[in-house]
Backbone as XML, in Angstrom:
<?xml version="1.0"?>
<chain id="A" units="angstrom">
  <residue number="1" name="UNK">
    <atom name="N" x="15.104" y="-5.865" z="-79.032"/>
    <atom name="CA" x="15.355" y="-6.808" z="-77.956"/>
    <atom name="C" x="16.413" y="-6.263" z="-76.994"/>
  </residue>
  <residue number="2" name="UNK">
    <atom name="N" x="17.399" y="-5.978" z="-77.393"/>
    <atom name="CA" x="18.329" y="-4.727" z="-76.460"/>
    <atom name="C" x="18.328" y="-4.239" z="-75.788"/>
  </residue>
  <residue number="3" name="UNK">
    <atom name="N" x="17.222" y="-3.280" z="-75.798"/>
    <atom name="CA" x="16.944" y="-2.174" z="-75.102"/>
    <atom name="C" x="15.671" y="-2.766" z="-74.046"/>
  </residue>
  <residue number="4" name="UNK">
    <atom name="N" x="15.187" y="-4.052" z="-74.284"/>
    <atom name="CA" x="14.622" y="-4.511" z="-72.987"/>
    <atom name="C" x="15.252" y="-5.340" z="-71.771"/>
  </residue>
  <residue number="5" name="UNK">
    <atom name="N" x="16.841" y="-5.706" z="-72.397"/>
    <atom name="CA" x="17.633" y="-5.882" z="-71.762"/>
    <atom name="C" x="18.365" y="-4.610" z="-70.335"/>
  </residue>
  <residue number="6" name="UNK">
    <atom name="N" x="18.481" y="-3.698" z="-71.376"/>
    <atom name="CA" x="19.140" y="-2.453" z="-71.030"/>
    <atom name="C" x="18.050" y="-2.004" z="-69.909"/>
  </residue>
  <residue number="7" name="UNK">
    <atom name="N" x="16.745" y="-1.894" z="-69.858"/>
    <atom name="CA" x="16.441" y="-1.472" z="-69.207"/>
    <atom name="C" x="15.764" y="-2.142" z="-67.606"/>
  </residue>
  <residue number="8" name="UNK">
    <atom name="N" x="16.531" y="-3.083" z="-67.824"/>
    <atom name="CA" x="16.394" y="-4.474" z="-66.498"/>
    <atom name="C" x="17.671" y="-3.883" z="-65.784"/>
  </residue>
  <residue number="9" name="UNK">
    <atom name="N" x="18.643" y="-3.131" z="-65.644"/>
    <atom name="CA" x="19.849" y="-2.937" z="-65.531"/>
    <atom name="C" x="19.902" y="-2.620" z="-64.350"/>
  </residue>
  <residue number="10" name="UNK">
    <atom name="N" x="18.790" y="-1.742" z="-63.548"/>
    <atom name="CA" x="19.080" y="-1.078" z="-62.246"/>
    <atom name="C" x="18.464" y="-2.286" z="-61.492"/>
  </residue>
  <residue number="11" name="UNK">
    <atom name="N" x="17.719" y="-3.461" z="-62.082"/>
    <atom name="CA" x="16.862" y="-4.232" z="-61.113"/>
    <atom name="C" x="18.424" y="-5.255" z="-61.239"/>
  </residue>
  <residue number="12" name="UNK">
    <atom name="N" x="18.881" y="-5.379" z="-61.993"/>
    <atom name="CA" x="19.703" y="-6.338" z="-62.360"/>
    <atom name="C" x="21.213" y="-6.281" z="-61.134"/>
  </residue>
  <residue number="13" name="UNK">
    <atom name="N" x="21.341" y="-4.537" z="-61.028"/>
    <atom name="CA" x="22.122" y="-4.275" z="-60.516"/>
    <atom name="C" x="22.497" y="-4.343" z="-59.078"/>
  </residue>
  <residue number="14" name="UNK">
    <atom name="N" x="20.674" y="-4.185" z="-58.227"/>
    <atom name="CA" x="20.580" y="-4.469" z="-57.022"/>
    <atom name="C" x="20.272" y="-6.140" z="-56.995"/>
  </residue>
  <residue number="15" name="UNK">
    <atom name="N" x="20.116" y="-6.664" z="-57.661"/>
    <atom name="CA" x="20.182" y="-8.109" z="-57.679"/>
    <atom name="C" x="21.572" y="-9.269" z="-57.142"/>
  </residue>
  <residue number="16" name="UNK">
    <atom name="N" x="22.559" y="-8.635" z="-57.891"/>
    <atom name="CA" x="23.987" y="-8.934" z="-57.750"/>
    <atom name="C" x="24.490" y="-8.585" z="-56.708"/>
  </residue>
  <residue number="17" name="UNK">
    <atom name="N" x="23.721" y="-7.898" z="-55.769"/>
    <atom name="CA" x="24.458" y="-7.410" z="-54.089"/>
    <atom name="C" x="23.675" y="-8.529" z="-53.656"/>
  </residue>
  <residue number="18" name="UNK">
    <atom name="N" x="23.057" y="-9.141" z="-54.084"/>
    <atom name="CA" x="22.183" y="-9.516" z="-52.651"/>
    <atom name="C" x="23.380" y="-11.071" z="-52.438"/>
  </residue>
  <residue number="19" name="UNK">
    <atom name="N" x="22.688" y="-11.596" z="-51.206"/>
    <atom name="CA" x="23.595" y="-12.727" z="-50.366"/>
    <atom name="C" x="23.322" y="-13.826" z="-51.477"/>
  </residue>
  <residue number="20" name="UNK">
    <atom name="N" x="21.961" y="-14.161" z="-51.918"/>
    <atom name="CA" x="21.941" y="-15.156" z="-52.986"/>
    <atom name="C" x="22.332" y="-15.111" z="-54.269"/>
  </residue>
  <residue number="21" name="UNK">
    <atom name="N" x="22.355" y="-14.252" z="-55.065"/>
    <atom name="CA" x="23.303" y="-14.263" z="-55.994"/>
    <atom name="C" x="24.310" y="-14.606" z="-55.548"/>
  </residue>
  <residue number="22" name="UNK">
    <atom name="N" x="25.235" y="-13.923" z="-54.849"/>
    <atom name="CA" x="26.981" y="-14.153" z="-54.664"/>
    <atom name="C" x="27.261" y="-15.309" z="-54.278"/>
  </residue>
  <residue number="23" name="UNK">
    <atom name="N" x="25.885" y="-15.967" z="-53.134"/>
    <atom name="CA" x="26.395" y="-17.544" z="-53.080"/>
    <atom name="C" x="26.129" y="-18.580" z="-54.144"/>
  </residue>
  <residue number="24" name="UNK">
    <atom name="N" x="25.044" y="-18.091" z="-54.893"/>
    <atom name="CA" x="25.571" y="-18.905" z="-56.737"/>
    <atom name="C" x="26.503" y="-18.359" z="-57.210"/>
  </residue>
  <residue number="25" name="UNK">
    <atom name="N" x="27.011" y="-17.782" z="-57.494"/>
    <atom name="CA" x="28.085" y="-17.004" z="-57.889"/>
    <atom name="C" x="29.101" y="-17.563" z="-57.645"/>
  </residue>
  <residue number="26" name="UNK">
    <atom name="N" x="29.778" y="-17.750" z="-56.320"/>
    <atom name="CA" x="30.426" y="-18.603" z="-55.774"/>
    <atom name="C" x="30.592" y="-20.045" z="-56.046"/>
  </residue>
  <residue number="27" name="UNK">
    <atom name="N" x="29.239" y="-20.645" z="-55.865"/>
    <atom name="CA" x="29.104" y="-21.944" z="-55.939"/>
    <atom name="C" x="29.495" y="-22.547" z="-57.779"/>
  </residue>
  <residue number="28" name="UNK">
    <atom name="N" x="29.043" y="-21.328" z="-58.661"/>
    <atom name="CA" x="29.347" y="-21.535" z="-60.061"/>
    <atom name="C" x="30.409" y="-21.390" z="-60.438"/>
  </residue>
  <residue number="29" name="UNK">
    <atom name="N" x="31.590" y="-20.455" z="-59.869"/>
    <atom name="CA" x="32.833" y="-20.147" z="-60.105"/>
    <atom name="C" x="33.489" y="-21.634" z="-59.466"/>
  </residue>
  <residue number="30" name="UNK">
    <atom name="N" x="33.463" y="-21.877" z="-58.441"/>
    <atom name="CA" x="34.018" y="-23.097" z="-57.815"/>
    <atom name="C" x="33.795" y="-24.299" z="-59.111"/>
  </residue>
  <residue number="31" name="UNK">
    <atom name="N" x="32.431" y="-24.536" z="-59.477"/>
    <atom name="CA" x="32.495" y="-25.890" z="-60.251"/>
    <atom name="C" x="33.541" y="-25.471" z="-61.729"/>
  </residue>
  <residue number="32" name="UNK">
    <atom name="N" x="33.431" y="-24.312" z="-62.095"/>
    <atom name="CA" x="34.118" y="-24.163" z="-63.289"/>
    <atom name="C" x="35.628" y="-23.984" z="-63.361"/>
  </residue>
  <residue number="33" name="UNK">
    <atom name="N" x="36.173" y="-23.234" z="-62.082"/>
    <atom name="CA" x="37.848" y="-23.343" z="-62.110"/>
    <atom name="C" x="37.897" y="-25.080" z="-61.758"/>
  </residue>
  <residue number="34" name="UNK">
    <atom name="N" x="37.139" y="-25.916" z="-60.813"/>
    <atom name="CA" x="37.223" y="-27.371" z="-60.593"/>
    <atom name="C" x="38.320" y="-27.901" z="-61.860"/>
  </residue>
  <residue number="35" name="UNK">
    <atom name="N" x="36.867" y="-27.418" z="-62.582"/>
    <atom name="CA" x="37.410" y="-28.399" z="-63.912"/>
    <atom name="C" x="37.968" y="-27.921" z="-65.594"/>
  </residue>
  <residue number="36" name="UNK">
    <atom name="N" x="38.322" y="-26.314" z="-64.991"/>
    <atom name="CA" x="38.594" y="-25.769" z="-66.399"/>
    <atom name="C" x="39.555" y="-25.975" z="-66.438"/>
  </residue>
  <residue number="37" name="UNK">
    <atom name="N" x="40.602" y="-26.392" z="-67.650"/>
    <atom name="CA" x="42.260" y="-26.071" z="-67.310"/>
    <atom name="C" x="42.903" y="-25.172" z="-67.841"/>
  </residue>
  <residue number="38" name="UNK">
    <atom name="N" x="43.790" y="-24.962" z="-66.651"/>
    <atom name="CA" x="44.486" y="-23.146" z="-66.946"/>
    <atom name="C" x="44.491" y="-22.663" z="-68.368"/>
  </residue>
  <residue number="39" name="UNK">
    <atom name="N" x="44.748" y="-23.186" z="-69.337"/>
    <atom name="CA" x="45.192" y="-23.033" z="-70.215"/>
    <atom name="C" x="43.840" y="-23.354" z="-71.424"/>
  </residue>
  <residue number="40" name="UNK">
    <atom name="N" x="43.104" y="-23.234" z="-71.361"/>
    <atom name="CA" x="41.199" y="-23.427" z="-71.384"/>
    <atom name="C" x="40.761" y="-21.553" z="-71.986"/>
  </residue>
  <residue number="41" name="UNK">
    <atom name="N" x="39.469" y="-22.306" z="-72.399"/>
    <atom name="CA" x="38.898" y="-20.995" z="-72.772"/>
    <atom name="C" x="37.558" y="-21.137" z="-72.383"/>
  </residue>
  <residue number="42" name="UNK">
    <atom name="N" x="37.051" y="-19.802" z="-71.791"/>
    <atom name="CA" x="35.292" y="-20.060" z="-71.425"/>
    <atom name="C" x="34.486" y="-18.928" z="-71.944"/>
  </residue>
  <residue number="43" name="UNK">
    <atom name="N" x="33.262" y="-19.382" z="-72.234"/>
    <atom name="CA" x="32.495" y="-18.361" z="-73.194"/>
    <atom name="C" x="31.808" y="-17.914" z="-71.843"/>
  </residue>
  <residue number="44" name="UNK">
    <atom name="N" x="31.119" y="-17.034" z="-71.498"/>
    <atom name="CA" x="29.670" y="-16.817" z="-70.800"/>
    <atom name="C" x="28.871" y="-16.124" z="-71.569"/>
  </residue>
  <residue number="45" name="UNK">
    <atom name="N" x="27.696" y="-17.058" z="-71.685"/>
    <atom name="CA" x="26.744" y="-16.359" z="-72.755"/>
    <atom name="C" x="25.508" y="-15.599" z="-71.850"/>
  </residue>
  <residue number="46" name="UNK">
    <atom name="N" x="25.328" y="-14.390" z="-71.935"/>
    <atom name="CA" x="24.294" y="-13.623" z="-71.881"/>
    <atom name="C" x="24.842" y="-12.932" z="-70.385"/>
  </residue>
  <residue number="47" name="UNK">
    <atom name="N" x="26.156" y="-12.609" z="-70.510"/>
    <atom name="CA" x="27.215" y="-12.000" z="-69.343"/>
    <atom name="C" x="26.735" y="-10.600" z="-69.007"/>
  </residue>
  <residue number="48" name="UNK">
    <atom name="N" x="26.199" y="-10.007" z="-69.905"/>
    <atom name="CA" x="25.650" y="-8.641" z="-69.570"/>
    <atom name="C" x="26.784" y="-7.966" z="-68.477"/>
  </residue>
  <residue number="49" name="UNK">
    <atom name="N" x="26.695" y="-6.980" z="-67.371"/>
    <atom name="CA" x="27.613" y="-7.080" z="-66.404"/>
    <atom name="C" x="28.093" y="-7.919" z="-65.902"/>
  </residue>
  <residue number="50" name="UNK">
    <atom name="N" x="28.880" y="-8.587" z="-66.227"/>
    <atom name="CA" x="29.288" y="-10.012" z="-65.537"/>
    <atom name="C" x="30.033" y="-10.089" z="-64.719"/>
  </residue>
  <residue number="51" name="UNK">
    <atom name="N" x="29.430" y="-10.906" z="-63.617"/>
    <atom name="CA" x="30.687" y="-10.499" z="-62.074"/>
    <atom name="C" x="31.414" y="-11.651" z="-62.112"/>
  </residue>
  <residue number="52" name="UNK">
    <atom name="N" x="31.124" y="-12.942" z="-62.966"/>
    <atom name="CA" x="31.576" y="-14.439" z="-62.953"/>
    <atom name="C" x="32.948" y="-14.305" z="-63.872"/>
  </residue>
  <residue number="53" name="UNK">
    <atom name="N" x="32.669" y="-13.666" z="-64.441"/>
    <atom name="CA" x="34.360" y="-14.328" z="-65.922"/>
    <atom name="C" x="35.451" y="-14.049" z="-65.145"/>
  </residue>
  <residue number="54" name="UNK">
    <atom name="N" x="35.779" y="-12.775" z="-64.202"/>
    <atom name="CA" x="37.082" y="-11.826" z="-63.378"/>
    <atom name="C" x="36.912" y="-12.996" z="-62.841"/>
  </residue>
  <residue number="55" name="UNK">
    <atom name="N" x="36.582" y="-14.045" z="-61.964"/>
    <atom name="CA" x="37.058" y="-14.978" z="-61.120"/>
    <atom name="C" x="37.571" y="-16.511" z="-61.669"/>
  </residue>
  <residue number="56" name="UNK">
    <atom name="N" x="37.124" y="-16.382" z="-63.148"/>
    <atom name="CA" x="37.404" y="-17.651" z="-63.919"/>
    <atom name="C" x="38.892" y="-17.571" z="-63.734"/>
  </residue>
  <residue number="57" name="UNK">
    <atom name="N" x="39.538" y="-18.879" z="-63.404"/>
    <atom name="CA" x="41.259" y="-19.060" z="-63.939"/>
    <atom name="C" x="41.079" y="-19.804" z="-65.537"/>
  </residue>
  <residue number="58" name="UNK">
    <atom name="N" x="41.263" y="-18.888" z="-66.195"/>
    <atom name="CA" x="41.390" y="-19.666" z="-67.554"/>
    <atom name="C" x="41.900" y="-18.889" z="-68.689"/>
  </residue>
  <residue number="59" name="UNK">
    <atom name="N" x="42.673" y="-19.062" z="-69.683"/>
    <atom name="CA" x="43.709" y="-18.086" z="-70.447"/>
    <atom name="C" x="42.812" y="-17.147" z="-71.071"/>
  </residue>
  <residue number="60" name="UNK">
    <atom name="N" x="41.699" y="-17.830" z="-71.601"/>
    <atom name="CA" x="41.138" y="-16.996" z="-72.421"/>
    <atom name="C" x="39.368" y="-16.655" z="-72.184"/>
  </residue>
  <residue number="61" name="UNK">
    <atom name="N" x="38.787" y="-15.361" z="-72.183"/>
    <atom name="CA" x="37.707" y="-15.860" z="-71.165"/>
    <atom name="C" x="36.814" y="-14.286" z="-72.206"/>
  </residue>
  <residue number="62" name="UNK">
    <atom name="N" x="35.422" y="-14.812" z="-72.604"/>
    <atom name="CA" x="34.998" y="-14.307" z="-73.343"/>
    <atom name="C" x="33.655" y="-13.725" z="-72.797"/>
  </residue>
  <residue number="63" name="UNK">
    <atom name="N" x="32.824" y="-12.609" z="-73.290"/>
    <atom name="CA" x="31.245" y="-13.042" z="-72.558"/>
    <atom name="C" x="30.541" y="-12.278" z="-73.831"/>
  </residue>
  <residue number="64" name="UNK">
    <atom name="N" x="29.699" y="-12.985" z="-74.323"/>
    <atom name="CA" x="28.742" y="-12.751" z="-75.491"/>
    <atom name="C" x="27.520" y="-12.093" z="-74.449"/>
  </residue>
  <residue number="65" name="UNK">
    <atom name="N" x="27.143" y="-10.514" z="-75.225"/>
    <atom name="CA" x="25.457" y="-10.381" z="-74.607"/>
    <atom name="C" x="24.803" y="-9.574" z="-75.998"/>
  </residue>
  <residue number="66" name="UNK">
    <atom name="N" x="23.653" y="-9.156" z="-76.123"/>
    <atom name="CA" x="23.166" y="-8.964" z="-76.995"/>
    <atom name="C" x="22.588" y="-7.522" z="-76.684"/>
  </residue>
  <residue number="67" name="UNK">
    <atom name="N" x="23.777" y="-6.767" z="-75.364"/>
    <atom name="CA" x="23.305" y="-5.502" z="-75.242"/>
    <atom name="C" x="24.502" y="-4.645" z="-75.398"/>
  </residue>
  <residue number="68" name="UNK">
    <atom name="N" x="24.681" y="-4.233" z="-76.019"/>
    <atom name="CA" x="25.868" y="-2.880" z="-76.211"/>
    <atom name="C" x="26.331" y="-2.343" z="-74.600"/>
  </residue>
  <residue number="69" name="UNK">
    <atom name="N" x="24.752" y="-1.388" z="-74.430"/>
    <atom name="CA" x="25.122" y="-0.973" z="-73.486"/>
    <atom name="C" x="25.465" y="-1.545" z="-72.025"/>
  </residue>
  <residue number="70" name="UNK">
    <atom name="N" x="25.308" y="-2.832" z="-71.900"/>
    <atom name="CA" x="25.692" y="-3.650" z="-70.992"/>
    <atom name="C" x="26.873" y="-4.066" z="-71.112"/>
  </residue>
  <residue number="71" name="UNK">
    <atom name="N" x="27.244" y="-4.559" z="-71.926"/>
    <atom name="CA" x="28.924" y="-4.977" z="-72.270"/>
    <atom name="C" x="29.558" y="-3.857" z="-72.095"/>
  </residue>
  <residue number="72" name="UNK">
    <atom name="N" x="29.692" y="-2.407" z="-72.350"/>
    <atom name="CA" x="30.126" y="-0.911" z="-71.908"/>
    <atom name="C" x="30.138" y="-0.795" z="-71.297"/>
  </residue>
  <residue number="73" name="UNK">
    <atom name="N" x="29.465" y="-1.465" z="-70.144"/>
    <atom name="CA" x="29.614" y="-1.333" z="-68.399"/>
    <atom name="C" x="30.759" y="-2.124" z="-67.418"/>
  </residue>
  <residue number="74" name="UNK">
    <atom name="N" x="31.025" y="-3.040" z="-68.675"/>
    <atom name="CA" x="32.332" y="-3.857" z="-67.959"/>
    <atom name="C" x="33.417" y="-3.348" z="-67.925"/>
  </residue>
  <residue number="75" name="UNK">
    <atom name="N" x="33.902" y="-3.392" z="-66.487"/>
    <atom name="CA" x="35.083" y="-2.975" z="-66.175"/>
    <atom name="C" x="36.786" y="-4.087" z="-66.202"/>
  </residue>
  <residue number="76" name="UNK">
    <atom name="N" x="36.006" y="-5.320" z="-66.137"/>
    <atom name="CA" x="37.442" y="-6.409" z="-66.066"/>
    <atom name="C" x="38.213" y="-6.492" z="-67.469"/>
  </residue>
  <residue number="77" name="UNK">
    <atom name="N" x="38.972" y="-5.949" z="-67.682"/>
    <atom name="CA" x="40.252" y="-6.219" z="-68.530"/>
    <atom name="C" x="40.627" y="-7.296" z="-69.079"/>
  </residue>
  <residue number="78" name="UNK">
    <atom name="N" x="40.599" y="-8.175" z="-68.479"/>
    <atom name="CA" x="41.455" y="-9.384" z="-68.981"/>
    <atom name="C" x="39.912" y="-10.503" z="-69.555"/>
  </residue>
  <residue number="79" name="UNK">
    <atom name="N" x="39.123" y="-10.097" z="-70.346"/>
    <atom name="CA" x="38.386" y="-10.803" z="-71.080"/>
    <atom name="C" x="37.851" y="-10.029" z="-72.430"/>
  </residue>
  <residue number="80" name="UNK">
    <atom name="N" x="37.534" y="-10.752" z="-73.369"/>
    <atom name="CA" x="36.596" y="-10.208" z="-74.396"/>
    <atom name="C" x="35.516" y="-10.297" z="-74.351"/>
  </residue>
  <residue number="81" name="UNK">
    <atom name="N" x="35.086" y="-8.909" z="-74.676"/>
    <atom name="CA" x="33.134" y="-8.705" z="-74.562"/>
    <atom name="C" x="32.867" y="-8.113" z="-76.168"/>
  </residue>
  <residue number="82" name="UNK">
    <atom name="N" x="32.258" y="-9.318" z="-76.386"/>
    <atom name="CA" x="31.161" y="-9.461" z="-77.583"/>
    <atom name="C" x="29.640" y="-9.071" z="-77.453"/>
  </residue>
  <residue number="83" name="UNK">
    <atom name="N" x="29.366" y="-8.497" z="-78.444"/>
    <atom name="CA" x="27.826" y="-7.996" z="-78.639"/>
    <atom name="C" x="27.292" y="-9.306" z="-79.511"/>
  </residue>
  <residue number="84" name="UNK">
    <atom name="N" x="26.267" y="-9.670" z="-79.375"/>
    <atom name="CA" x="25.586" y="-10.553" z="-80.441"/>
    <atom name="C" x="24.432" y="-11.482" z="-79.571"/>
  </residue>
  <residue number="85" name="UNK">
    <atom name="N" x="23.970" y="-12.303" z="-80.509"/>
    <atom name="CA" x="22.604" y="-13.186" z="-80.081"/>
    <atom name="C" x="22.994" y="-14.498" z="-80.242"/>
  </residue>
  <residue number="86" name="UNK">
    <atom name="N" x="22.881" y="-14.977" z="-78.822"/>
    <atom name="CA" x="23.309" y="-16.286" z="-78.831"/>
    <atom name="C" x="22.241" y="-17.171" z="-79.507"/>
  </residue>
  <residue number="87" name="UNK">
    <atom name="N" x="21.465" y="-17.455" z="-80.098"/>
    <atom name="CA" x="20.699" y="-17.475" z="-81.439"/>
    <atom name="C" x="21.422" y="-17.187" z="-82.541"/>
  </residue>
  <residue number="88" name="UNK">
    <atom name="N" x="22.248" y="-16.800" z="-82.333"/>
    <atom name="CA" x="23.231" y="-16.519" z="-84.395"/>
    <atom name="C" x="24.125" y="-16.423" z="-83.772"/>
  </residue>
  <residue number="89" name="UNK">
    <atom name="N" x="24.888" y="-17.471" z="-82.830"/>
    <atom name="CA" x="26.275" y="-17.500" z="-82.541"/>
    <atom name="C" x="26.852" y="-18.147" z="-84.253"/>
  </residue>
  <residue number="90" name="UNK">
    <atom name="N" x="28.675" y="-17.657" z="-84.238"/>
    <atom name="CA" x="28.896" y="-16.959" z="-85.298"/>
    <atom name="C" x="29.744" y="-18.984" z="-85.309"/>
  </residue>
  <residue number="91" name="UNK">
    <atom name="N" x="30.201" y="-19.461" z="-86.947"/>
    <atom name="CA" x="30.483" y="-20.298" z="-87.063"/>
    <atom name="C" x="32.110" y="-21.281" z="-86.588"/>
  </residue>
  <residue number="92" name="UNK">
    <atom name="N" x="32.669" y="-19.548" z="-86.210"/>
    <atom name="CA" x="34.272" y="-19.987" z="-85.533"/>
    <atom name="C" x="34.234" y="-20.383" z="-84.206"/>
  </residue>
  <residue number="93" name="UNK">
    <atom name="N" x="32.626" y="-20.344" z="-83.433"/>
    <atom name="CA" x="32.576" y="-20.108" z="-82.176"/>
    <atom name="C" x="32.585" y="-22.082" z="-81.965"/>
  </residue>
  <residue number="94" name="UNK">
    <atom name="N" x="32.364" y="-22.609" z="-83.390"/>
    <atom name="CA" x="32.164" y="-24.527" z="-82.845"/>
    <atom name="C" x="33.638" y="-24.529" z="-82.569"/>
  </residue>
  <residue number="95" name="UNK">
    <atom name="N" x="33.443" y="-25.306" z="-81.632"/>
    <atom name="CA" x="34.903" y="-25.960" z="-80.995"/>
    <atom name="C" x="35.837" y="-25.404" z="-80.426"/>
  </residue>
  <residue number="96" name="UNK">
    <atom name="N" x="35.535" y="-23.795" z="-79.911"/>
    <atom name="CA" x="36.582" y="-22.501" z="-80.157"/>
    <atom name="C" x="36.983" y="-23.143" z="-78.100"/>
  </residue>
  <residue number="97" name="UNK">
    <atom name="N" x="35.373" y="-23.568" z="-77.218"/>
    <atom name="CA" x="35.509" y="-22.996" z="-75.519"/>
    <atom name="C" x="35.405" y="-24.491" z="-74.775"/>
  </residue>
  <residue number="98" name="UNK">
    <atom name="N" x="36.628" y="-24.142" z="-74.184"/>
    <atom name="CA" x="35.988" y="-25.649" z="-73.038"/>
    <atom name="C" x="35.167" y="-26.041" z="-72.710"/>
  </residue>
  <residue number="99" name="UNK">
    <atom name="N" x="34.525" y="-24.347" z="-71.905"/>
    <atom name="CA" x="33.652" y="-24.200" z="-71.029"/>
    <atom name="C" x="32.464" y="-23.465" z="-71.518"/>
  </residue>
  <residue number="100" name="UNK">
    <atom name="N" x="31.190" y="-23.372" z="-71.443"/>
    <atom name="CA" x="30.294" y="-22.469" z="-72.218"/>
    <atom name="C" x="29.202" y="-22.451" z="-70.831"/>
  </residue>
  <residue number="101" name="UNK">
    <atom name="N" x="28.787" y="-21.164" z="-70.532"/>
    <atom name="CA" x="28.212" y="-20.937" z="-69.443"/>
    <atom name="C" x="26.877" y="-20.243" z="-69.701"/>
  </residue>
  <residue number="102" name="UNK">
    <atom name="N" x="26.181" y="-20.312" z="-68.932"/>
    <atom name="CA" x="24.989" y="-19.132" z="-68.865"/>
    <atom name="C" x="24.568" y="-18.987" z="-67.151"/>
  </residue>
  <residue number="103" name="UNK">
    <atom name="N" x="24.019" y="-17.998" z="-67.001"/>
    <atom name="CA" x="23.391" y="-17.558" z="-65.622"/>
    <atom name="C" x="22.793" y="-16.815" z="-65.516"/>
  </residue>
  <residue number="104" name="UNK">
    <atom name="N" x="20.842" y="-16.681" z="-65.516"/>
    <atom name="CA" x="20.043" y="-16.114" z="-65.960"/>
    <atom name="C" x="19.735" y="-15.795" z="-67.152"/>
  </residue>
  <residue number="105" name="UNK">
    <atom name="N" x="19.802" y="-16.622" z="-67.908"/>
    <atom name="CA" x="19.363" y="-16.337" z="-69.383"/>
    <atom name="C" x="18.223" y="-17.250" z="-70.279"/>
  </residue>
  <residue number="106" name="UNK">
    <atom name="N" x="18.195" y="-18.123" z="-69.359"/>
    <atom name="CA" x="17.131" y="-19.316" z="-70.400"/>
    <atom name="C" x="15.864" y="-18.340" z="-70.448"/>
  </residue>
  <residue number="107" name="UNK">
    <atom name="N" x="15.355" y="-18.360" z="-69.596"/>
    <atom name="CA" x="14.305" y="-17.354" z="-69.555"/>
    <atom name="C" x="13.930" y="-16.348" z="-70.257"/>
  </residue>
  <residue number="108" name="UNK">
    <atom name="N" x="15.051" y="-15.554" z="-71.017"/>
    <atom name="CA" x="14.689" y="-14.658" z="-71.663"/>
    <atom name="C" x="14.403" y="-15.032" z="-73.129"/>
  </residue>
  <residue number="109" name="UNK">
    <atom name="N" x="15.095" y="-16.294" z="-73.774"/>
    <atom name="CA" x="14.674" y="-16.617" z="-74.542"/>
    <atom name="C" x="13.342" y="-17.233" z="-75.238"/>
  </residue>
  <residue number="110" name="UNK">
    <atom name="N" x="12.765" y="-17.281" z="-76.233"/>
    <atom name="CA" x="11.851" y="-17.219" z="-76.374"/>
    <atom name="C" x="11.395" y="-18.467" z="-77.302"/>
  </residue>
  <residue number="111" name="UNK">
    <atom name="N" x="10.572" y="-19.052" z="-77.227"/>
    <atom name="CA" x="10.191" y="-20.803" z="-77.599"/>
    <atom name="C" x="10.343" y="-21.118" z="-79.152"/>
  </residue>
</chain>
């Protein structure tokens, strides 16, 4: 499953320039600093390169994906990047995030 992730990466990549992404992007970062508080924690599940968590204000800011080599591509510092399947999220994760996000991911899952 990984590696069909991994290889969406260059479509994925010119995706994130374009004007509509960034204005969801925007529009999703806005509702979540709204109402996160500083001192808050937010998961983003299926963050792959994630351009959303670097703009979160929140202490602690996480992004679960289920691709190695996608999480290796992140450059922002000030979050933790987890490998795993949000399907076998792990049992410390109940009650751990304020906030729990996704953006582009329902879809990939499977019925």
């Amino acid at each position: 499953m990984e590696d069909n992730f991994s290889t969406l990466l260059d479509e994925w990549k010119e995706q994130l320039e374009t004007p509509r992404y960034n204005s969801n992007l925007k529009e999703l970062v806005y509702l979540i600093n709204k109402y996160m508080k500083k001192d808050g924690s937010v998961l983003e599940i299926g963050g792959g390169i994630s351009k959303h968590i670097q703009h979160i204000k929140s202490k602690e800011r996480y992004v679960l994906d289920i691709s190695k080599k996608l999480i290796s591509l992140n450059k922002f510092k000030r979050a933790t990047f987890l490998v795993g399947d949000v399907l076998k999220l792990p049992k410390n994760f109940e009650n751990k995030f304020d906030v729990i996000f996704c953006n582009g991911l329902i879809h990939h899952i499977k019925d």
